[in-house]
C-alpha positions as CSV (number, residue, x, y, z in Angstrom):
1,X,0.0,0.0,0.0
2,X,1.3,3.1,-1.0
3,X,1.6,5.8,1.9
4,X,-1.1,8.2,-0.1
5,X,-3.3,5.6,0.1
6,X,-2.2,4.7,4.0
7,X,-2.9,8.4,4.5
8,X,-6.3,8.4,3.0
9,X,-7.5,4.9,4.5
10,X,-6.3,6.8,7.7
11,X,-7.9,9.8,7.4
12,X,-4.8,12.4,8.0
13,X,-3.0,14.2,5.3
14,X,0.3,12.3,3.7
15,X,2.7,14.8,5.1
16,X,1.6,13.7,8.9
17,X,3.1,10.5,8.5
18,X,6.4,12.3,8.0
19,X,5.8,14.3,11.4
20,X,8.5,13.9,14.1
21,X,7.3,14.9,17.9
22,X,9.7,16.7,19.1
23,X,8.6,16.2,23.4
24,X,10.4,12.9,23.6
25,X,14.2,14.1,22.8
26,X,13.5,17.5,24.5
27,X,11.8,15.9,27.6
28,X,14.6,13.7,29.2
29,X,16.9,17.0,28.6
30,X,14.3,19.0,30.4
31,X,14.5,16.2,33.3
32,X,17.9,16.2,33.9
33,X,18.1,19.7,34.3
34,X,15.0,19.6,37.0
35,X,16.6,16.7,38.6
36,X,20.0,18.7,38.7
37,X,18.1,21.7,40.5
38,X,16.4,19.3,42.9
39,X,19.6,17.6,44.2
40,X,20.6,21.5,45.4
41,X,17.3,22.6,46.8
42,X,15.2,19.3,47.8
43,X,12.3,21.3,48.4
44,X,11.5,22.9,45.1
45,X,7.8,22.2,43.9
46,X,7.3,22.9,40.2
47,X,6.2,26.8,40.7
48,X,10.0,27.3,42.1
49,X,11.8,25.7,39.7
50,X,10.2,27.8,37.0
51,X,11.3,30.7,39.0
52,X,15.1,29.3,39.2
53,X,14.9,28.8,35.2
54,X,14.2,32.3,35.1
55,X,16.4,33.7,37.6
56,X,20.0,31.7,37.5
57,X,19.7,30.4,33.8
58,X,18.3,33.2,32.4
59,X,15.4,30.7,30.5
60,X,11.9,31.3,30.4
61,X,10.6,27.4,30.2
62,X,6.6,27.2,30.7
63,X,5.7,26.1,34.4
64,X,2.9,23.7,33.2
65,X,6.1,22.0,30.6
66,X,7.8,21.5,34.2
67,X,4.5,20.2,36.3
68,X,4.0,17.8,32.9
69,X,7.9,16.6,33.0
70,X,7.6,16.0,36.9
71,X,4.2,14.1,36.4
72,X,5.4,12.5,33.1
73,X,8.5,11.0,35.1
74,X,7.1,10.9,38.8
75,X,9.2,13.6,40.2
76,X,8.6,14.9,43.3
77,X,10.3,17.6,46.2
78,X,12.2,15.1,48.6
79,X,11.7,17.5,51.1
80,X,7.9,17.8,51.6
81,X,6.5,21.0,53.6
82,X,3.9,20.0,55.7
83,X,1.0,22.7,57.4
84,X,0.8,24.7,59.8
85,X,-2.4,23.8,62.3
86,X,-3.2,27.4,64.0
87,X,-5.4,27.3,66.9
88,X,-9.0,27.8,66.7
89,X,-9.9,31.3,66.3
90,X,-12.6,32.5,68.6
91,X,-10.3,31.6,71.5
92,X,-10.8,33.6,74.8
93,X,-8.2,36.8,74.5
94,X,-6.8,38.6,77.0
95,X,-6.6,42.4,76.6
96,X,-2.8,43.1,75.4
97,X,-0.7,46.7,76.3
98,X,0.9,46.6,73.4
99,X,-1.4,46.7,70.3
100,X,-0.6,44.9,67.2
101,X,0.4,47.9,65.3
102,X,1.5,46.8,62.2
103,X,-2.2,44.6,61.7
104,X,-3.4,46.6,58.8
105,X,0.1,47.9,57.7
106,X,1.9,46.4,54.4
107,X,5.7,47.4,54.4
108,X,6.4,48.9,51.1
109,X,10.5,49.0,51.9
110,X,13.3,47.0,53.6
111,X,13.8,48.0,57.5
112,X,10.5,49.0,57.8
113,X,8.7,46.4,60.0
114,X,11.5,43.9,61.4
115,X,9.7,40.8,63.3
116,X,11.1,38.2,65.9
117,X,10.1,34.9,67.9
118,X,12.3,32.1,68.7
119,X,11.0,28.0,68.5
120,X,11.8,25.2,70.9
121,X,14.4,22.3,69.2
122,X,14.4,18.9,71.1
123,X,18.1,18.3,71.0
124,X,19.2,14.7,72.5
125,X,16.6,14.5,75.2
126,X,16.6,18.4,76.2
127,X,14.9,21.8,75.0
128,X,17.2,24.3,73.2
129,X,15.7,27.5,71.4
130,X,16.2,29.0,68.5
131,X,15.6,32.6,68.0
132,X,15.4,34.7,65.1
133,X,14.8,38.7,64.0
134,X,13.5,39.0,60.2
135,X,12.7,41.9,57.4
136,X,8.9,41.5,57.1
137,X,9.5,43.2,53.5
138,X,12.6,41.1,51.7
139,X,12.1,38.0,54.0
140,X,15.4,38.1,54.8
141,X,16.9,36.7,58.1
142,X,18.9,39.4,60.0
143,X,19.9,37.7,62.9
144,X,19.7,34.4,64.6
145,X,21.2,32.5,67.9
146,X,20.6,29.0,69.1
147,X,20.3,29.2,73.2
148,X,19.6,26.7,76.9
149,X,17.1,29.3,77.5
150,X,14.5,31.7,76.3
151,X,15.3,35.2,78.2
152,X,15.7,39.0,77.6
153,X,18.5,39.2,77.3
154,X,18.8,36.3,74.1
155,X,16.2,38.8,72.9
156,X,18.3,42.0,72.9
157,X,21.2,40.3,72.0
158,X,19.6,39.3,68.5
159,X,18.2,42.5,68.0
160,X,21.9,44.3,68.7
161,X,23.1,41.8,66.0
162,X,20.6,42.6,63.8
163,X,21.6,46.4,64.2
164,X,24.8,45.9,64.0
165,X,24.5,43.9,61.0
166,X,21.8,46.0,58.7
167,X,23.7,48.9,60.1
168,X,20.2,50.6,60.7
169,X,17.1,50.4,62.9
170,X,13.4,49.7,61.9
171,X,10.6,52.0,62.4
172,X,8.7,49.0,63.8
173,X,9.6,45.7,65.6
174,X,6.6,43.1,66.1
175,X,6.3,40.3,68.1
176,X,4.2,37.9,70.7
177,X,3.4,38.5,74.0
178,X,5.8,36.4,75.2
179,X,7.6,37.5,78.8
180,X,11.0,37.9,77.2
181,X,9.2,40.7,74.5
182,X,7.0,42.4,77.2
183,X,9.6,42.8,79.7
184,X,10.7,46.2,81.0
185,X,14.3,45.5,79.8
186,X,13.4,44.8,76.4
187,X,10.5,47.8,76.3
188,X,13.5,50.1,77.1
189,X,16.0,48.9,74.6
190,X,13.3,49.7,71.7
191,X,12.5,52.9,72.9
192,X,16.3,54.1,73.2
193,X,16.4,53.2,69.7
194,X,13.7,54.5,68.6
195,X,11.4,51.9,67.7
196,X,8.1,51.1,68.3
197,X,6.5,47.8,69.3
198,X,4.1,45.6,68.1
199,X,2.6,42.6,69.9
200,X,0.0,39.9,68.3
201,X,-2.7,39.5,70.8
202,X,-2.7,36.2,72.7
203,X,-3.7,33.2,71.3
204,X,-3.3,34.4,67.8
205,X,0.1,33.4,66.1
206,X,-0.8,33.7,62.9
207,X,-1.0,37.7,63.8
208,X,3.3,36.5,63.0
209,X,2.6,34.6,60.2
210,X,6.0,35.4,58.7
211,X,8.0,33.7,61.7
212,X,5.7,31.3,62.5
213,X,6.0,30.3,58.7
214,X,10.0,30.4,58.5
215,X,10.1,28.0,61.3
216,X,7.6,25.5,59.4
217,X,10.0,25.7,56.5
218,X,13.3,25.3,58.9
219,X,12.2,22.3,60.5
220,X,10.9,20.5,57.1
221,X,14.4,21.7,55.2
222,X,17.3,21.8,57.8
223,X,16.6,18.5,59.0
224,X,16.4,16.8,62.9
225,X,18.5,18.4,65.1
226,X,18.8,14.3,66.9
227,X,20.9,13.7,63.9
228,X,24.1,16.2,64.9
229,X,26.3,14.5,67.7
230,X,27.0,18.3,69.6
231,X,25.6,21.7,70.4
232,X,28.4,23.2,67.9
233,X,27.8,21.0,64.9
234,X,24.0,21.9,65.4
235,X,24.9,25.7,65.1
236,X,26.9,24.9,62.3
237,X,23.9,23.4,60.5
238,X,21.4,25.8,61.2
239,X,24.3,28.5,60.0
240,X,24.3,27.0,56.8
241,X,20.9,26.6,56.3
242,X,20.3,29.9,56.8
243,X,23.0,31.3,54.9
244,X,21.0,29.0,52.1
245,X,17.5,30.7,53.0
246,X,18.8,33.9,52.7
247,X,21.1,33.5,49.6
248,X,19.9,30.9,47.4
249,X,17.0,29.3,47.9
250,X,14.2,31.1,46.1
251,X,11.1,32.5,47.7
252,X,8.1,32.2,46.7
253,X,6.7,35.4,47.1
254,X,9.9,37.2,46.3
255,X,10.0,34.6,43.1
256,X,14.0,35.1,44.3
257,X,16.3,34.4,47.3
258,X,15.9,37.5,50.0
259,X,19.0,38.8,50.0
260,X,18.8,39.5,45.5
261,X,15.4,40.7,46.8
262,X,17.2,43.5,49.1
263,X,19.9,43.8,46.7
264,X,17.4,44.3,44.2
265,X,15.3,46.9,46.1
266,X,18.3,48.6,47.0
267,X,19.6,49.9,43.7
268,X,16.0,51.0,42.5
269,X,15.8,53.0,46.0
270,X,19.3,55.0,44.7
């Protein structure tokens, strides 16, 4: 049978039988490359791996191409983010002193709205705490310190670094009503530098959503802190990881790591 007739008995044109899809030599390139981003950031879903094609390589490859390649080839993050379960709302609240100030606020430049809390680590059959200060705007980590106990003064210390580091002070620093925040000591060391607080009422931590959101995104990424033999390995760790936070791995809001975010907002600002 000749291939006019093969056509016709088909019902396509002749020249189809001629046509060549392209998707399966272009897919398994396409793989490799997601594959190769996966193995440095294990927590990449399809949406961020688009944005790394078009921030690092500079390649604008269709996200819905990527979701299809993962599907196609049954790739998935190794590093799966779980969610957050926020206490019912509705809860009985106490009346704070310090108003949540920043509630219907939106920062609209870096070092505007700085926020801190600190998490609780079960390290080898004790409690350790982590405690961090971050830019509400670029995302960005400032400041962070592993300690035996929550106090004061791990508060103020974090918050000196965080000066010290930015090399300026926010307008406003927000927070919970926890005792180490509300304390006269740490009251006092705001207003000498001129800052104003801001508290999330009681019961509501999703008044810090930014915080409370890092730390879900820590504790998926960085691993059990059971795994590190010592207290100075651990640091080590969560030094790294957050170097990584703040330098490479992409956000999804910023749709780029926070630190090219600053950078970034940096150089329009001059």
């Amino acid at each position: 049978m000749s291939k006019m007739m093969l056509a016709k008995s088909l019902g396509v044109s002749r020249q189809s039988l001629y046509y060549k899809p392209k998707h399966p030599t272009r897919d398994p390139e396409l793989r490799d490359e997601i594959l190769k981003i996966l193995e440095e950031h294990p927590s990449y879903g399809h949406k961020r791996i688009h944005d790394h094609f078009n921030l690092y390589k500079h390649r604008r490859v269709n996200r819905k191409r990527i979701l299809r390649i993962m599907q196609k080839y049954h790739i998935r993050p190794r590093i799966l983010r779980g969610r957050r379960k926020w206490p019912r709302k509705g809860a009985d609240i106490a009346l704070e002193t310090i108003p949540n100030r920043i509630k219907d606020f939106c920062p609209l430049q870096p070092d505007c709205v700085w926020v801190g809390d600190f998490t609780e680590l079960r390290f080898h059959g004790r409690k350790i705490y982590f405690a961090t200060v971050m830019d509400a705007y670029t995302r960005e980590v400032l400041a962070w310190q592993i300690a035996l106990h929550h106090t004061t003064r791990l508060v103020i210390d974090i918050l000196d670094e965080a000066v010290r580091k930015r090399g300026t002070c926010p307008a406003y620093f927000h927070s919970d009503q926890g005792s180490e925040y509300t304390a006269n000591e740490c009251i006092r060391w705001l207003v000498k530098h001129h800052i104003t607080p801001s508290m999330s009422p009681k019961g509501k931590p999703w008044n810090n959503g930014k915080q409370e959101s890092f730390y879900l995104t820590f504790k998926t990424e960085c691993g059990t802190p059971q795994q590190v033999p010592t207290i100075e390995a651990l640091i080590e760790v969560v030094g790294k990881y957050i170097n990584y936070y703040n330098t490479k791995r992409i956000h999804s809001k910023l749709k780029m790591p926070p630190r090219t975010f600053y950078e970034r907002t940096k150089r329009k600002r001059v």
